[in-house]
DONUTI-493343 format. One record per residue: z, x, y of N, C-alpha, C in turn; residue in one letter. Coordinates in steps of 0.2 Angstrom, whole numbers, plus 2048, in hexadecimal, padded with zeros to 3 digits. Last residue first. Layout:
<nodes>
ZXYZXYZXYa/...
</nodes>
This chain:
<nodes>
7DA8F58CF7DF8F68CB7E18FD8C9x/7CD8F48D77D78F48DA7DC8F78D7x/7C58F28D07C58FA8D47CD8F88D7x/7C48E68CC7C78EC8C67C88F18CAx/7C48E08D47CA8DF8D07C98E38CDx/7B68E38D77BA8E58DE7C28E48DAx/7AF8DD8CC7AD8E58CC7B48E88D4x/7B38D18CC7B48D28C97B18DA8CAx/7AB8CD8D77B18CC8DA7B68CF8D4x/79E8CD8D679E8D28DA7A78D38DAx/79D8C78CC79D8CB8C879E8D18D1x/7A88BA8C87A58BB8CB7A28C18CCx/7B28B48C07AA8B58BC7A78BA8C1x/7C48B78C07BE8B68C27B88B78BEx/7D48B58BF7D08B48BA7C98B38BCx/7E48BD8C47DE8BC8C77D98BA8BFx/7F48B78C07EE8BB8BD7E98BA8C0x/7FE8AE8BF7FD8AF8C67F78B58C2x/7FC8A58B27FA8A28B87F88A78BEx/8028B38A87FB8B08A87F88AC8B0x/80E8AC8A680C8B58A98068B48AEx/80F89F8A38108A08AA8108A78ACx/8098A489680689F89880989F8A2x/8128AC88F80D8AD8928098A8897x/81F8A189281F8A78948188AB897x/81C89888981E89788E81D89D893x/81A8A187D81389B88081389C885x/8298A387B8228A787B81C8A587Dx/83089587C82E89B88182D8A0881x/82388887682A88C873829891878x/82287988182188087F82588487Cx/82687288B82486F889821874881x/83387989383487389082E87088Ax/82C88289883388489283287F88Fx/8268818A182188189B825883897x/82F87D8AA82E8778A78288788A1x/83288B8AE8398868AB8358808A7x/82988E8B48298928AD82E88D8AAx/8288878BF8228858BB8248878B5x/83588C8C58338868C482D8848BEx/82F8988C88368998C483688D8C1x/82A8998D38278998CD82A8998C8x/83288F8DC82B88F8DA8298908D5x/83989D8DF83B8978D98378918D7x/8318A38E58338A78DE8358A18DBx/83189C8F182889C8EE82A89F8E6x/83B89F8F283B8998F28348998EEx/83C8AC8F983F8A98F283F8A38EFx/8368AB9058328AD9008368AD8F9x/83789B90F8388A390E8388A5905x/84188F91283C89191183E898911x/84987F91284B884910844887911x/84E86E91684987391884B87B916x/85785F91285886791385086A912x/85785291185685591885885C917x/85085090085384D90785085190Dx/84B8628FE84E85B8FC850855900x/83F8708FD8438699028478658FDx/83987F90284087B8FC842875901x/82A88690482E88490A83487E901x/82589690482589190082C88B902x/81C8A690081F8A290482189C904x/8138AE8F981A8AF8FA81E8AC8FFx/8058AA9028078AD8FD80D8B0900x/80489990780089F9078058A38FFx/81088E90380A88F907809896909x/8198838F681588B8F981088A8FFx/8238798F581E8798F881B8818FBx/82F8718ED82E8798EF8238798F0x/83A8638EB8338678ED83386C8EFx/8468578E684485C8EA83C8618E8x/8468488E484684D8E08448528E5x/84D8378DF84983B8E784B8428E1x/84F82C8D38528318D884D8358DBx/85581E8C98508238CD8548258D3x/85C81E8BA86081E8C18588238C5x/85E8128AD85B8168B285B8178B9x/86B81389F86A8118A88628158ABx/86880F88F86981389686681089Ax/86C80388286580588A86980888Ex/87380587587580187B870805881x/86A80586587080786A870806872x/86180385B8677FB85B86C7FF861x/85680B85A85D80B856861807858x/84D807860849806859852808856x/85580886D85180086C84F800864x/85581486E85B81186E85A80986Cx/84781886F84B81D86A852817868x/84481287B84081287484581486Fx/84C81888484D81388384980F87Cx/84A82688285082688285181D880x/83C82488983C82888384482887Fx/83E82289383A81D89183C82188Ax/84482F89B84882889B844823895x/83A837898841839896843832892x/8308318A182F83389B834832895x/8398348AC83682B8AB83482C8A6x/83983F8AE83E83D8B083D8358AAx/82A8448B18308478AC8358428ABx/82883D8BC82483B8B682983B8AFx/8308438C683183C8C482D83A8BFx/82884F8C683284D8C48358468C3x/81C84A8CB81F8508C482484B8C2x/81C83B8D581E8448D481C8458CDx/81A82F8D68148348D981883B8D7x/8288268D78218268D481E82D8D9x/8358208DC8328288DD82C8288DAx/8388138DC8388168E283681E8E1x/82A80C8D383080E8D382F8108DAx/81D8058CA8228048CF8278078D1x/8158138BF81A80E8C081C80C8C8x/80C81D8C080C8158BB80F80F8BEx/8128298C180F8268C580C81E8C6x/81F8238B581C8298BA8198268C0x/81C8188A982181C8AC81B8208B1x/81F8078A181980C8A681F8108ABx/82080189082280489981E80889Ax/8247F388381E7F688A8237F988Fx/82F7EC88082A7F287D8257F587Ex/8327E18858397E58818357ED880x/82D7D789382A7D988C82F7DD88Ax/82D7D38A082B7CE89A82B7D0892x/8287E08AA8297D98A98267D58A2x/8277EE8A18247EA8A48267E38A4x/8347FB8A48337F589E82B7F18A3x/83E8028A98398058A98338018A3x/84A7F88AB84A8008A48438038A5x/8487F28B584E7FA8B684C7FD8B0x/8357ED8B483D7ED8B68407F28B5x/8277F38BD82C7F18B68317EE8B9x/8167F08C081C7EE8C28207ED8BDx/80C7FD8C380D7FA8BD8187F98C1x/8018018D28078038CC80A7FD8C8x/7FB7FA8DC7F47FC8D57FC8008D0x/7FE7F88E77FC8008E87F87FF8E0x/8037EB8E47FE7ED8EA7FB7F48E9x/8097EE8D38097EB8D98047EC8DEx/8027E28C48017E88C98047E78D0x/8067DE8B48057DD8BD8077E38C0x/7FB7DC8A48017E48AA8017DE8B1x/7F57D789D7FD7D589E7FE7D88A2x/7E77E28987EC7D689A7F27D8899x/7E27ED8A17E67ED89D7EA7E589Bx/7DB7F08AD7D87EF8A77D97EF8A0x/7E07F68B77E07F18B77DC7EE8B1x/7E68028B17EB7FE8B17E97F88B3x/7DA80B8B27DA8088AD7E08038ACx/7DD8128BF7D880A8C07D88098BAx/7ED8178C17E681B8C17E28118BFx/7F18178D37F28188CB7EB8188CAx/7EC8238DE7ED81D8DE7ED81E8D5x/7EA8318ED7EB82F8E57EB8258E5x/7E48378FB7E58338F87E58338F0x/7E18459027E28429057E683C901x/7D98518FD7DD8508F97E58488FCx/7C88558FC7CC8518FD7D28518F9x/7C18639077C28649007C885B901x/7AF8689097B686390D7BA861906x/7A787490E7AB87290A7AF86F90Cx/79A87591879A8779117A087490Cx/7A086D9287A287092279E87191Cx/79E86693679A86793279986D92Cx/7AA85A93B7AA8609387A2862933x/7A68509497A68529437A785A942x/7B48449517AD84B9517AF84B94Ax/7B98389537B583B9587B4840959x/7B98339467B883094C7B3833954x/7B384093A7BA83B93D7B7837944x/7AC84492E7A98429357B183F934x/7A48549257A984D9277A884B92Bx/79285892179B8589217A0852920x/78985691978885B92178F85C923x/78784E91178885490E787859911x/79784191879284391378E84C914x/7A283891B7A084091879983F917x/7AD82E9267A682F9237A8836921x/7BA82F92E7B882992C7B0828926x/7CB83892B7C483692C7C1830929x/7D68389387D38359337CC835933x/7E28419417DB84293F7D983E939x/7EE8449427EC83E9457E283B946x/7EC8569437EF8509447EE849946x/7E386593F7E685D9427E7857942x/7E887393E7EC86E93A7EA86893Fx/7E18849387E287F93E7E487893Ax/7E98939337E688C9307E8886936x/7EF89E9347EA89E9387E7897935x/7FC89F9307F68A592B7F08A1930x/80389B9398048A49387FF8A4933x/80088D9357FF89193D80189893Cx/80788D92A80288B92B7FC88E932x/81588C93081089192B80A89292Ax/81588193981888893B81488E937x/81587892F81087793580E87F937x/81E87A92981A87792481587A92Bx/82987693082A87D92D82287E92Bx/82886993482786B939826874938x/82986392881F86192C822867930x/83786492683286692082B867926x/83A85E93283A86493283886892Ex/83685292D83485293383685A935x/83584E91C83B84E925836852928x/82B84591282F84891483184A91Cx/81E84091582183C91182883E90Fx/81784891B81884291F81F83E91Cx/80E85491D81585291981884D91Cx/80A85592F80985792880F855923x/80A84793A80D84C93880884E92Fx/80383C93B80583E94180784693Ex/7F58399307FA8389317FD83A937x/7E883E92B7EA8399307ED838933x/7E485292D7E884D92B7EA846930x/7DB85F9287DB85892C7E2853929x/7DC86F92B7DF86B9247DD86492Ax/7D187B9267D28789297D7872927x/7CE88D9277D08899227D3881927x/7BD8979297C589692A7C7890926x/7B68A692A7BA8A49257BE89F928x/7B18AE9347AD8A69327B08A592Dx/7B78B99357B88B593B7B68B093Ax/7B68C092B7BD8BD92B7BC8B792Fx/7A58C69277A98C592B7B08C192Cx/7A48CB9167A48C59197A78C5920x/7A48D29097A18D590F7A08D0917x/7A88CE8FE7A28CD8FF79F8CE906x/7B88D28FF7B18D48FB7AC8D38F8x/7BA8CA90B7B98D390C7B68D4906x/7B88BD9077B28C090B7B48C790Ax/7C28BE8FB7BC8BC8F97B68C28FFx/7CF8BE9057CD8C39017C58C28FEx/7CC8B090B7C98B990D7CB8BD90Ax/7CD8A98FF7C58A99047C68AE909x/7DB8AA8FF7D48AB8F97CE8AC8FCx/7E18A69087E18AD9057DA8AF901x/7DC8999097DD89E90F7DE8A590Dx/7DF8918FE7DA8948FF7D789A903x/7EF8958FF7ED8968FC7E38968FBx/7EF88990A7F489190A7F1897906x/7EA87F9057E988190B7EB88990Dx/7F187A8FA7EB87C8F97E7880900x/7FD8789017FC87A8FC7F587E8FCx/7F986990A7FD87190D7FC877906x/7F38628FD7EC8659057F286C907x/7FD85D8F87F88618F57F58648FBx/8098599018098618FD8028638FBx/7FC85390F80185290A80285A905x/7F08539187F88559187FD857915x/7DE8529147E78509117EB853914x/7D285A9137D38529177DB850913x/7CE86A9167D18689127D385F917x/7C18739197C386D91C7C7869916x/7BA88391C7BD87F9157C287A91Cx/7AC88C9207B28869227B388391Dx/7A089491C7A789591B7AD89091Cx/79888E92379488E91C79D891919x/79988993079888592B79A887924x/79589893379D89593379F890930x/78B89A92D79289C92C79489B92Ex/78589493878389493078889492Fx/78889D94478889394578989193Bx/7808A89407898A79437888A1942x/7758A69347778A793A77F8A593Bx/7708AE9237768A99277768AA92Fx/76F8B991C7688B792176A8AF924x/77B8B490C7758BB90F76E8B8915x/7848AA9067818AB90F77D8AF911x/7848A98F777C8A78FC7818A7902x/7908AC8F578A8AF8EF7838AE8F5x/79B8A58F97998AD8FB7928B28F7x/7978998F579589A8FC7968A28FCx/79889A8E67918998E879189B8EFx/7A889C8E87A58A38E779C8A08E7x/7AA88F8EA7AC8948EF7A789A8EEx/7A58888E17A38888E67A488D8E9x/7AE88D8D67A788D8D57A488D8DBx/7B98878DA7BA88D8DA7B388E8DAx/7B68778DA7B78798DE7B78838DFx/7B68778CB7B08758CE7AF87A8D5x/7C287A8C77BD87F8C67B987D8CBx/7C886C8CB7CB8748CE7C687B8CCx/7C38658C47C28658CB7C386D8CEx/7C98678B77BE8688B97BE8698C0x/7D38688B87D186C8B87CB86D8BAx/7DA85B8C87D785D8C07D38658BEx/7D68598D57DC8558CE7DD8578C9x/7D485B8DF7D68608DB7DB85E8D9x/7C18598E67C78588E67CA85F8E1x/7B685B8F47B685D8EC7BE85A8EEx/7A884F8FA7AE8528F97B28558F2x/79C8468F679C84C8F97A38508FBx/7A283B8F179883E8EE7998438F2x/7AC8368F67AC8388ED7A783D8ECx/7AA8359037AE8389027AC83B8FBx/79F82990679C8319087A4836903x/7AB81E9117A381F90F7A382790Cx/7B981C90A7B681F9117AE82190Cx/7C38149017BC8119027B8814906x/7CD81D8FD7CF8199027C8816905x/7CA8248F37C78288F77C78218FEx/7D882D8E87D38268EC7D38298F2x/7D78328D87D68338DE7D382F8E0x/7E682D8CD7DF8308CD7DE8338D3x/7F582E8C27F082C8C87E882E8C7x/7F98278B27FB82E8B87F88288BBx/7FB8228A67F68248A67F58288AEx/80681D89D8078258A28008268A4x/81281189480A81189A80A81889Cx/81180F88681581488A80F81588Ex/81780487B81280787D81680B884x/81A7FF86781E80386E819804872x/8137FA8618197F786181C7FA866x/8007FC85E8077FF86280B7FA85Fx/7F07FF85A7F47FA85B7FB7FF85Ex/7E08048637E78058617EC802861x/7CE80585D7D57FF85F7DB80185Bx/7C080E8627C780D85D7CE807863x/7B580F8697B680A8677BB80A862x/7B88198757B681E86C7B4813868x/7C081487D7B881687F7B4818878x/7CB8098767C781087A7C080F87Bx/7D87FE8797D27FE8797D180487Dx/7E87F88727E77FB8797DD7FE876x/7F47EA86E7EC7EF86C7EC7F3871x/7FA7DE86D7FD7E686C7F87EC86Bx/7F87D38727F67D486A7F87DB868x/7FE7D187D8007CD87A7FE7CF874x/7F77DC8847FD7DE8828017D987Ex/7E77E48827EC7E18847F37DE880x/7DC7F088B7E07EE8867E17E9887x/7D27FD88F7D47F88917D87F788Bx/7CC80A88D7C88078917CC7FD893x/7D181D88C7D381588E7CC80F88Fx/7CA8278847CA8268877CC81F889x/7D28348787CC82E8797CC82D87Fx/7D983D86E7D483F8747CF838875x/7E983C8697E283B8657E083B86Dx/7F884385E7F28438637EC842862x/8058418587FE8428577FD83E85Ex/815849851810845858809846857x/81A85284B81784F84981484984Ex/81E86084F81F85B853822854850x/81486C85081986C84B81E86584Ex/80D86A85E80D86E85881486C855x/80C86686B80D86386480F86585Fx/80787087180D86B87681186A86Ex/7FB87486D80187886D80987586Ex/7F386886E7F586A8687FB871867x/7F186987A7F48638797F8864870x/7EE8778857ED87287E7F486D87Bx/7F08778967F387A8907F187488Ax/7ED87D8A27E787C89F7EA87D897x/7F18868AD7F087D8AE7EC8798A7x/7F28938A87F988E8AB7FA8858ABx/7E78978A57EC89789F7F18918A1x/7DD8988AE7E08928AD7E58928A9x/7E38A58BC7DE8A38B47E189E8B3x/7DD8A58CB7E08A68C87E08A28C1x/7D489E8D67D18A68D27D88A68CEx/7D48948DE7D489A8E27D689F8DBx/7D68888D37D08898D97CF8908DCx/7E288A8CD7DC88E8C87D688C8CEx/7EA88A8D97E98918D67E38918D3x/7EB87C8D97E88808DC7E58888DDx/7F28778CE7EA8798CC7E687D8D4x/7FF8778CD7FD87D8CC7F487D8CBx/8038698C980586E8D08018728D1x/7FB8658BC7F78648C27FA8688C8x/7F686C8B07FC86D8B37FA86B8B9x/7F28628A27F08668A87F58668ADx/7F08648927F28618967F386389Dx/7E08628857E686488C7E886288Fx/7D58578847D985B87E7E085F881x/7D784888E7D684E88C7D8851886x/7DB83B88C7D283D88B7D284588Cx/7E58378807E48398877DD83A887x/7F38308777EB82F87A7EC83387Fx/80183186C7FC8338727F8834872x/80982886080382E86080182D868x/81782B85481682B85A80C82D85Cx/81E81F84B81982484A815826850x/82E81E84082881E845824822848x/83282383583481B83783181B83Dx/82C82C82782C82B82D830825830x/82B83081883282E81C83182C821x/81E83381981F82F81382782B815x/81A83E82081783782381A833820x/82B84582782684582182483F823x/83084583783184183382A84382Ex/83985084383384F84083584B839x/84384484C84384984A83C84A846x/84683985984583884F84383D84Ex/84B84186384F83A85E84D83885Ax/83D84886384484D862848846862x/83384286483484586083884885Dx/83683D87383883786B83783D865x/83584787983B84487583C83F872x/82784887882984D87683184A874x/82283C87D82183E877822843874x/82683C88A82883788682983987Fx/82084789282684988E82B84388Dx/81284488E81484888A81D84A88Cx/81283889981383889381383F88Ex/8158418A381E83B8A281983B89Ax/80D84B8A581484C8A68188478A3x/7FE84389E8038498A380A8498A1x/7F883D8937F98448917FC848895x/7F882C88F7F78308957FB83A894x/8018228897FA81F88A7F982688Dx/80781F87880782287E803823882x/80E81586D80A81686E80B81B875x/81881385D819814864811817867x/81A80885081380E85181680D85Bx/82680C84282680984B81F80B84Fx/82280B83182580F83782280C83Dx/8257FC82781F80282D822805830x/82F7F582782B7F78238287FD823x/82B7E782F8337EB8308327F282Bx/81F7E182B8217E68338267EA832x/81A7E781C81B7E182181C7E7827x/80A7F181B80F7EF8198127EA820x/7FA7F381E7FD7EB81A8067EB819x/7FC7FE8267F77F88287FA7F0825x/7FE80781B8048048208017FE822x/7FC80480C7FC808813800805816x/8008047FA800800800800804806x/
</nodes>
């Protein structure tokens, strides 16, 4: 007899988990640790993760893999996470579901039934409807993006050769459209990259520059007003012009356009907007609030239901959008499956604000919580002190280790930039 036909009480508990970032793999790393590895034959349930990737991707850190540092960091197999685990892993693609019949529906034409489901499918990128942005703008969600993006860079130092002044300067301006950690981040960090690049491509410095637009009134909006005002400070020592209250309204493949000028840039990089991710509308039974997040109650539960949750950026909550909140919601969702399939009394979930280490340029990095502002160059240390902590968690700390060696490692193709990296060494 398979499982298919045995009765329900019978079958091991089929837990299912939608999404391969932060909250659901470390859903399904601790249910694996309160039901411990179970022979198929003994098991009492059976965890499996969908994701479209075979990896799982370190999205803080992909700035790096844009400005030349090797993917090992952002780019870890799903099957290393796992190993030895018994969690299975399967590479599909969502396409819809629903949740009175317990199914959830892929791209592969396979239909997954569940008893437990565990919403994680993250965010995505919205391009808040402005004309021109998606078909001409690079982003940096993801690895393909963040290469796409690297690739660029090094094609504009490959073809400026019989460029006029005016050319170039177009032909170098990086137009970052967001305020927020990603755009401040990625800001600091291109700025180094692209002139080290020009010195070894022979590039005047003075057509290099970096621009960051932002809506809003302030950078880092979302935090104190002395976080924006440290944040602004730095920014303005590596030469990165910041402005303010700048919305753009159109792109296309001549530049940006704001109201009342245009940016005629080679490179407008967006990191202005997120939104859940569009597969939650195409799931019967989720309600959605305004923003497109999956509305729970306090156990992280969807209305109505003992066995459906949506954690992370998924979810309603008062912290959605971080890391730490993913992790956190993962734990939680993981703790209440575990106490639900064993008859034990449901933890509390307690959401919480979480502190932030925001690098800009090299070796500098501003530590916020609340209303404390901390900066300066051990900050950028615990920073990285932060990434290796969390590839502890999901990793035996030989992996863990290489794999954070590896991050800060120069990784180029570029054969002018690879002949100048070796003469360094």
């Amino acid at each position: 007899m398979n499982e298919a036909t045995l009765p329900e009480h019978s079958r091991p508990k089929r837990i299912l988990i939608l999404g391969g970032g932060f909250g659901g793999i470390r859903t399904a790393l601790d249910l694996a640790k309160h039901f411990g590895y179970q022979s198929p034959d003994k098991r009492t349930v059976e965890i499996t993760l969908i994701s479209d990737k075979h990896h799982f991707e370190y999205t803080p850190a992909l700035y790096k893999l844009a400005t030349g540092k090797s993917p090992m960091e952002m780019c870890i197999p799903l099957g290393d996470i796992f190993e030895g685990t018994g969690i299975s892993f399967v590479v599909d693609t969502i396409t819809g579901g629903s949740l009175s019949d317990k199914t959830i529906t892929a791209a592969s034409g396979s239909r997954y039934r569940f008893d437990y489901l565990v919403l994680a499918l993250g965010a995505e990128t919205s391009y808040f409807g402005i004309p021109g942005i998606a078909e001409n703008s690079f982003t940096l969600k993801s690895v393909e993006s963040a290469l796409r993006l690297k690739d660029h860079i090094h094609a504009l130092f490959d073809t400026h050769t019989g460029m006029t002044k005016g050319q170039l300067m177009s032909h170098f301006q990086f137009v970052i459209v967001g305020g927020g950690p990603a755009g401040v981040e990625l800001a600091g960090e291109i700025r180094e990259y692209v002139r080290s690049l020009a010195k070894i491509h022979g590039v005047d410095r003075k057509y290099v520059t970096v621009d960051i637009l932002q809506a809003a009134p302030r950078l880092l909006p979302t935090m104190s007003e002395k976080v924006s005002d440290r944040a602004m400070h730095q920014l303005d020592k590596l030469g990165i012009n910041v402005m303010l209250n700048k919305a753009v309204t159109s792109e296309d493949s001549h530049g940006v356009y704001l109201k009342d000028i245009a940016f005629n840039a080679d490179t407008i990089i967006w990191t202005a907007g997120v939104r859940p991710n569009h597969l939650y509308g195409t799931i019967a039974g989720l309600t959605l609030d305004k923003g497109g997040r999956v509305i729970v109650d306090a156990h992280m539960r969807v209305p109505g239901t003992e066995h459906i949750f949506a954690i992370g950026d998924s979810a309603s909550t008062p912290f959605a959008g971080t890391a730490q909140t993913a992790i956190y919601d993962g734990g939680y969702s993981a703790q209440v499956i575990a106490n639900t399939i064993s008859g034990h009394e449901m933890p509390i979930h307690r959401p919480r604000s979480t502190p932030y280490v925001i690098p800009i340029g090299k070796n500098w990095a501003i530590f916020t919580y609340k209303d404390i502002a901390w900066t300066g160059r051990v900050f950028w240390w615990l920073r990285q002190f932060i990434d290796l902590k969390f590839f502890v968690t999901i990793l035996p700390f030989k992996k863990a280790w290489t794999i954070w060696r590896e991050g800060s490692s120069l990784c180029e193709s570029c054969p002018t930039c690879v002949s100048a990296l070796q003469k360094s060494r």
